[in-house]
Each structure stands twice: as structure tokens, then as C-alpha cells.
C-alpha positions as CSV (number, residue, x, y, z in Angstrom):
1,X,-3.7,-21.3,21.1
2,X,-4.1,-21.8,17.5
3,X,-3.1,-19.0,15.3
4,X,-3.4,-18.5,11.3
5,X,-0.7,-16.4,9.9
6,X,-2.4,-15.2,6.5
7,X,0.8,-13.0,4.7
8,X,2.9,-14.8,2.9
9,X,6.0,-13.0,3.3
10,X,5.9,-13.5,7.5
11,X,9.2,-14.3,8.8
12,X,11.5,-14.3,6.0
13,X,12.3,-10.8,6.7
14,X,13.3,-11.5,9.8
15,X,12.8,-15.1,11.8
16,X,12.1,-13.8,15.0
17,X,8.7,-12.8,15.3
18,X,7.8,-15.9,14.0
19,X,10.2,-18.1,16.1
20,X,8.4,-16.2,19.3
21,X,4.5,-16.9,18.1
22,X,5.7,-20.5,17.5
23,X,7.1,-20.5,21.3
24,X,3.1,-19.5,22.5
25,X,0.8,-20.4,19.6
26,X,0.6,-23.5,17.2
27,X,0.7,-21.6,13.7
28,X,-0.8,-22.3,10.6
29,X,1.2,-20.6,7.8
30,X,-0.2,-19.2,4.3
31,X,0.0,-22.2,2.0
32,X,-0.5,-20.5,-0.6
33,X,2.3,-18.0,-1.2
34,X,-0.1,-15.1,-2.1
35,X,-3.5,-13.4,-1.3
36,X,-6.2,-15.3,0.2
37,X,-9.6,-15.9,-1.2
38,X,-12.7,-15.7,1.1
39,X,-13.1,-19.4,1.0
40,X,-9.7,-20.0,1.7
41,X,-9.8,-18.0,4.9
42,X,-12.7,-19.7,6.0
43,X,-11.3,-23.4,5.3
44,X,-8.0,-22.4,7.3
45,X,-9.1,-20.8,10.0
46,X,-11.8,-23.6,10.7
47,X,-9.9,-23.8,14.4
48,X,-8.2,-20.7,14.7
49,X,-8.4,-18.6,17.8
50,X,-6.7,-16.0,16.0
51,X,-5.0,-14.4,13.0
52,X,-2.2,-12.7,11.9
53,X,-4.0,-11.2,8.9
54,X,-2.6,-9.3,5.6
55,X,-4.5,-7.5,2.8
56,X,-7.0,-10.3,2.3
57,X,-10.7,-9.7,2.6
58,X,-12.0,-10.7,6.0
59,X,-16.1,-10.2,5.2
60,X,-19.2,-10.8,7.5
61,X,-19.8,-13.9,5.8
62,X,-15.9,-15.2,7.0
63,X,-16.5,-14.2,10.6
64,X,-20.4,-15.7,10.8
65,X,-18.9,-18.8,10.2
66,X,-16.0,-18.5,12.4
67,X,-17.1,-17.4,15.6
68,X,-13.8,-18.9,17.3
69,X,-12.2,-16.1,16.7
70,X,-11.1,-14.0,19.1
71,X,-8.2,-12.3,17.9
72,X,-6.8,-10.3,14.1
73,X,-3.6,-8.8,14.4
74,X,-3.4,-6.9,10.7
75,X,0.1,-6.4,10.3
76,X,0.1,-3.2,8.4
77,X,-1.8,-0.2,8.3
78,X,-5.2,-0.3,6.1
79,X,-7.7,-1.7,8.3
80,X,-10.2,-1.2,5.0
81,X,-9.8,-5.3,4.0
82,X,-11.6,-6.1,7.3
83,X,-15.2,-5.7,8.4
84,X,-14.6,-4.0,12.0
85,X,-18.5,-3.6,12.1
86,X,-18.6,-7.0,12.5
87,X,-15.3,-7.5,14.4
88,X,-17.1,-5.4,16.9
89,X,-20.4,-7.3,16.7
90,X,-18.5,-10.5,17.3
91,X,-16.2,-9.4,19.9
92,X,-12.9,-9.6,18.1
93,X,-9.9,-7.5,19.1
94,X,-8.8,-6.2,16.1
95,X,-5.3,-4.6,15.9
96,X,-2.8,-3.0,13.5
97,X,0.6,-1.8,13.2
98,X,0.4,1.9,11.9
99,X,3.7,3.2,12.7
100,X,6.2,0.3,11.6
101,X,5.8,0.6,7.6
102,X,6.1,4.7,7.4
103,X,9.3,4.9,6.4
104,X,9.6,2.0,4.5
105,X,6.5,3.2,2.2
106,X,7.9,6.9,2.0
107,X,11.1,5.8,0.5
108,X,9.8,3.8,-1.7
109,X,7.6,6.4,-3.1
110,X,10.8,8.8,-3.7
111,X,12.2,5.7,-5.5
112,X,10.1,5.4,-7.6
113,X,9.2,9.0,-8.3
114,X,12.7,9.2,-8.8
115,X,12.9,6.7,-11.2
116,X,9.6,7.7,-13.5
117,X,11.5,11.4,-14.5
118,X,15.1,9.6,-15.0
119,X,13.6,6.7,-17.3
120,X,16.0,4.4,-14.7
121,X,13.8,0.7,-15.2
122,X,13.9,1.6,-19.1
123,X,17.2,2.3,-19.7
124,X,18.3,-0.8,-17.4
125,X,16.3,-2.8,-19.4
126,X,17.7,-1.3,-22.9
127,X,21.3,-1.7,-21.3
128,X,20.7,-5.2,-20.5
129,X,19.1,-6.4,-24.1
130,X,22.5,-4.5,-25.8
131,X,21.1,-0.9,-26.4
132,X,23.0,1.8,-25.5
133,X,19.9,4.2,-24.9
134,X,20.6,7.6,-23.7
135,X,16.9,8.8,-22.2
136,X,16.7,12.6,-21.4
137,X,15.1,12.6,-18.0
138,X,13.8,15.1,-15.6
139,X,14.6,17.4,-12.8
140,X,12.6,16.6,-9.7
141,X,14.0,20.1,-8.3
142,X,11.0,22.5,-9.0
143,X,8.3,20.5,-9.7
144,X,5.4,20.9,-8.2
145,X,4.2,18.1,-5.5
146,X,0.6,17.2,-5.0
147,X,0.2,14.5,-2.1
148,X,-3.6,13.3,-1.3
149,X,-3.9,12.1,2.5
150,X,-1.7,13.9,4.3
151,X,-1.4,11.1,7.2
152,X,2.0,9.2,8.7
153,X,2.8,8.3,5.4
154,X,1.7,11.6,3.1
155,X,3.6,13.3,5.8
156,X,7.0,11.3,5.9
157,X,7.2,12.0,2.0
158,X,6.6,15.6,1.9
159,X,9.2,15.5,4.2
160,X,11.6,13.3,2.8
161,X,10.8,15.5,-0.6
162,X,11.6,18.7,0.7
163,X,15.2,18.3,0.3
164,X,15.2,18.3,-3.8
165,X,13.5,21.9,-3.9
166,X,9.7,21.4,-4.7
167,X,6.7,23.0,-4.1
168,X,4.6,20.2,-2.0
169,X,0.9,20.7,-1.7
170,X,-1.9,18.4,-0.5
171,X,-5.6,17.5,-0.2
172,X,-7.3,15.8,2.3
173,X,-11.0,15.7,4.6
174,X,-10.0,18.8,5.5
175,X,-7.6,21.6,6.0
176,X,-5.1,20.3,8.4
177,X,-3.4,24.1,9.5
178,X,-0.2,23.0,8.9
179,X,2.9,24.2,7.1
180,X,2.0,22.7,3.6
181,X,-0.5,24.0,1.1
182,X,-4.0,22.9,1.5
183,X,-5.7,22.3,-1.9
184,X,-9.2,21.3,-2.7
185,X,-8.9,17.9,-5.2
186,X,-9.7,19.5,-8.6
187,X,-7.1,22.2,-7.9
188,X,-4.6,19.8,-6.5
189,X,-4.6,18.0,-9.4
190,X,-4.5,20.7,-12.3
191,X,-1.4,22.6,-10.3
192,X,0.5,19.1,-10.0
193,X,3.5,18.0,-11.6
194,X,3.7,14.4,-9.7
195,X,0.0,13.7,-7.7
196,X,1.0,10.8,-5.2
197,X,-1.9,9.4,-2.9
198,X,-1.4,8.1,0.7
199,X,-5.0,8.5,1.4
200,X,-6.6,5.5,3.8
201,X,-10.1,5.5,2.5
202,X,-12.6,6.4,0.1
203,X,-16.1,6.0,-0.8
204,X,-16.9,2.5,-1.8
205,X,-17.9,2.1,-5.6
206,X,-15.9,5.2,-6.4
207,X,-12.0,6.0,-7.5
208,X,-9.5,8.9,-5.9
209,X,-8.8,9.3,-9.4
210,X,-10.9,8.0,-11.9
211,X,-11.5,9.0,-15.7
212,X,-12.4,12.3,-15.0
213,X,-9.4,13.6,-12.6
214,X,-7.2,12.3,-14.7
215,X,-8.9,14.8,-17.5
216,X,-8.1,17.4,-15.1
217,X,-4.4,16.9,-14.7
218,X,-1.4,17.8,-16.7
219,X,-0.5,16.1,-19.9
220,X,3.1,16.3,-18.2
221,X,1.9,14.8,-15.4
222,X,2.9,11.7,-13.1
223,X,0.6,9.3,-10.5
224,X,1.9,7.5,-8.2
225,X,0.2,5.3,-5.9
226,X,1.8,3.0,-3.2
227,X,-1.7,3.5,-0.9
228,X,-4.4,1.5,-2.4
229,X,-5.3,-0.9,-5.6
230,X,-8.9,0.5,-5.1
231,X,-8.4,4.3,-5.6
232,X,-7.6,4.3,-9.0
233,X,-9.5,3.3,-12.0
234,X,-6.6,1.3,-14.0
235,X,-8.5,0.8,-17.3
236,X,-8.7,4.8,-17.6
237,X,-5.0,4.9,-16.1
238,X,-4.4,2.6,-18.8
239,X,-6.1,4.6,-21.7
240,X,-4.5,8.0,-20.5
241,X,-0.9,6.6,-20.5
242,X,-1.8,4.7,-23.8
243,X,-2.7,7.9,-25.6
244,X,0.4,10.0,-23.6
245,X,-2.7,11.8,-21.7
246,X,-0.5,11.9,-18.8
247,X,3.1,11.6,-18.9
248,X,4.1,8.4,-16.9
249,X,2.7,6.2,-13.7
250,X,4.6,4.5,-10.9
251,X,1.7,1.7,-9.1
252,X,2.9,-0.8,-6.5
253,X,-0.6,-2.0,-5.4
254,X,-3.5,-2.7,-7.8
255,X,-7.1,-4.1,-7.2
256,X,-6.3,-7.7,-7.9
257,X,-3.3,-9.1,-6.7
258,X,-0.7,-10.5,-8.1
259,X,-1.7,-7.9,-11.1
260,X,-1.1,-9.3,-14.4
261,X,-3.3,-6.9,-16.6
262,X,-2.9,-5.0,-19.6
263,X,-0.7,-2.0,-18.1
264,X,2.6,-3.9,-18.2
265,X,2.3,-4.1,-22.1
266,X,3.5,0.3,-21.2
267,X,6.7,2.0,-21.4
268,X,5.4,4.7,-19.4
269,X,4.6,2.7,-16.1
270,X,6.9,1.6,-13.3
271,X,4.7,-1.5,-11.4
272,X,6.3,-3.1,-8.5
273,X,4.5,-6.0,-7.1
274,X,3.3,-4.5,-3.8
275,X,6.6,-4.7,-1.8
276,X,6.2,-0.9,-0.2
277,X,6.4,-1.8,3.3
278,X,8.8,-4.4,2.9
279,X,11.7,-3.3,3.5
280,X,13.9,-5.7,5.5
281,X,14.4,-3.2,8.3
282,X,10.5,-2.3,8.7
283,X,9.1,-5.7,7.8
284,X,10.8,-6.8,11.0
285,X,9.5,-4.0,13.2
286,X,5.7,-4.4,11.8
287,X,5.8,-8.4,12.2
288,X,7.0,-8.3,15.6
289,X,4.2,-5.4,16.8
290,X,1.8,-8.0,15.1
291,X,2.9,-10.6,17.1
292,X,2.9,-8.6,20.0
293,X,-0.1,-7.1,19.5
294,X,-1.4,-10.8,19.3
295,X,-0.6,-11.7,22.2
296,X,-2.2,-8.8,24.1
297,X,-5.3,-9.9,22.4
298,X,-4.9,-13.7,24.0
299,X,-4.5,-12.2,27.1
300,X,-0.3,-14.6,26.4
301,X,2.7,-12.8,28.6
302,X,6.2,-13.1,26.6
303,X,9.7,-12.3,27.8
């Protein structure tokens, strides 16, 4: 069996998941070292019976033309990079990985919460170019939490938050009944002192936060996003953290990757380069369930 493994980062976390899909599968790696375009998909996947797929776009027009396909293990969560309409037109398994990146994700937004009200990056940097810069931060005790998408990973940082003595409230499709605060948006986001999204999905054409909910929040305000690029609109992100409209942004995934734009010319923003889920520990636990989950797919029996 031929397999294409599409994320760059696979098996330098840990060697073992790929050391066992070599021992089945003759693997074709990313040559690349980054994010796939359409047409490279297509060209490397000309005799691929299967994939071991990241965050680039598998489309309609990809799987037309590759009808020996038979397999896509995503490793990771979103499944939104990947037409399952016609996955399940074609007949293509399609798997993911939904539990392995949870905790990896959820710390990561802490960190990085963490870091936007103590001015961390900023004074390390200072520090490092000789200036001794004493930035009054923030207390994270108090403040008021507002999480959209309540899922696995919404759910591991309200709980990881708790701890630090803030008010944690959250929006979703609807009301879950649960011990947290339900919020409609517009509320969620006026009553918020940090709004972090964990959503899995919106609307296509259209932003979580766009122009106008980020009219609607606090001047004091925070957004962090470790979810999705696509939810938020970055050239008003950009324009409400250029004129202090908000107080500060903390974005580890953008809508083109690798993100070079205009928002690292800011003070105000933390940007890491979409490494949420890669944490050594969880990186090894969602690549082996991708391979495993491969090999359920190819019907291949492993030890």
C-alpha cells in the first residue's frame, strides 16, 4: 500500500508512528516542509491509496482526479479542510484524531493568555536588545472569561482556567445545561474580558468575529484564537489593535499559512506559528491514532 503523509512535522515528535507505517505502507513524505497547495496534493498523491492528511485543502476537484483513494487519516481534529461530501460520494474512509490534541491546545491557550496580561514576549524581547523594561501587567484572577465553542477543547480550558478565580462564560449552537454560563454572542462578547474561540465551524464567507463584534467588545479586551485562521477577520483585528480598539491579541493559526502579514509589525499581538497541538507528548499520541486509524481503513493488522 502506498501512503502520502501530507504534515510536515510527522515523526519528529516522536519516530514511532512513522517507523510502524513504514513497516506496512511505502510512504511518500511532505517535500515541502509546509502546507500543501491543491495542485501539489494532486501531483503526490498520483498513486496513493491513502493519506495521512494535515490542514491542507482536500477539494472535489483533488478527489475527482484521484479516485485511488481509499483512505484519509486527518491527524487532528477539524475535519473543515476536507470535502466529506465527496469523501462519501467516492467511498473514502475518512478518519480523525479528536481526543489526542485537547490538552495540548488548552495549555497552550492559558500560555498564551497568560502571557498577553504580563507583557512576557515584550519584555523578553526588550531584555534581550539591552532594555531593562519593567511592563505593568495584569491579574488574570477576576477577569471575566468568554469561551465560544464549548467542545473537548473550550471545555479543557474553562477547566484548566478555573483555578486562577474567573468568571468563565460561553456561547455556542446552543445552551448546553451545564455548569458554565450560557451567553448569546453579542452578550458574550460585551461582558468579556479575554473572548477565546474553540469553535469547529462557521458559516462559509463569514467571520466568528469580524469588524463588527469586535465593535461590540471591550476596549480592555483580549482575543485569542488557537481554533481556526478562518474565524477571524485579520485586517479588522489588525485595525482594532492598530488604533488600541481592543487591548491585545494572542493568534496561533491564521488564514494563510505560514502567515507573514501586516499584524507582526504590532506590540499588542502574541503570533505563534500554529504549533497548538504540538506538543511533544500529544503530537505522539495524535500521530500514532492516525496511523492506526490508517490501517483500519486498509483493512492492515499491526502488532
Amino acid at each position: 500500500m502506498r501512503v502520502l503523509i501530507t504534515t510536515s512535522s510527522f515523526g519528529k515528535a516522536d519516530k514511532r508512528p512513522l517507523e510502524l507505517c513504514r513497516e506496512k505502507c511505502e510512504v511518500t513524505l511532505n517535500p515541502y516542509g509546509r502546507k500543501l497547495t491543491t495542485e501539489e496534493f494532486i501531483d503526490l498523491t498520483a498513486d496513493a491509496d491513502a493519506v495521512i492528511a494535515g490542514v491542507e485543502n482536500i477539494t472535489r476537484e483533488a478527489l475527482v482526479q484521484r479516485p485511488n483513494i481509499k483512505v484519509i487519516s486527518r491527524c487532528g481534529v477539524g475535519m473543515d479542510n476536507i470535502d466529506q461530501q465527496a469523501c462519501r460520494e467516492s467511498g473514502i474512509k475518512l478518519y480523525n484524531t479528536p481526543n489526542a490534541s485537547v490538552a495540548s491546545v488548552a495549555e497552550l491557550t492559558v500560555t498564551i493568555m497568560l502571557d498577553l496580561l504580563k507583557n512576557v514576549s515584550n519584555m523578553n524581547r526588550d531584555l534581550k536588545a539591552g532594555t531593562w523594561n519593567k511592563m505593568t501587567g495584569l491579574m488574570l484572577e477576576g477577569k471575566h472569561i468568554g469561551i465560544i465553542g464549548l467542545g473537548r477543547i473550550g471545555r479543557r480550558v474553562a477547566e484548566l482556567l478555573r483555578v486562577f478565580g474567573v468568571e468563565i462564560a460561553y456561547t455556542d449552537i446552543q445552551d448546553m445545561k451545564n455548569d458554565f454560563t450560557y451567553m448569546e454572542k453579542q452578550e458574550l462578547l460585551s461582558w468579556a474580558d479575554i473572548i477565546t474561540i474553540h469553535a469547529s465551524d462557521c458559516e462559509e464567507g463569514t467571520y466568528l468575529i469580524g469588524a463588527e463584534d469586535i465593535q461590540k467588545m471591550k476596549d480592555t479586551s483580549f482575543l485569542v484564537n488557537t481554533s481556526r485562521g478562518r474565524f477571524i477577520d485579520e485586517d479588522a483585528l489588525y485595525d482594532a489593535l492598530n488604533t488600541k480598539r481592543i487591548q491585545g491579541a494572542a493568534l496561533d493559526v491564521y488564514n494563510e499559512e505560514p502567515y507573514q502579514g501586516k499584524l507582526c509589525e504590532l506590540d499588542n499581538v502574541i503570533l505563534t506559528p500554529h504549533i497548538s497541538s504540538s506538543a511533544k507528548e500529544g503530537r505522539a499520541v495524535m500521530e500514532m491514532e492516525a496511523v492506526q486509524n490508517l490501517f483500519e481503513g486498509l483493512g492492515i493488522k499491526y502488532d
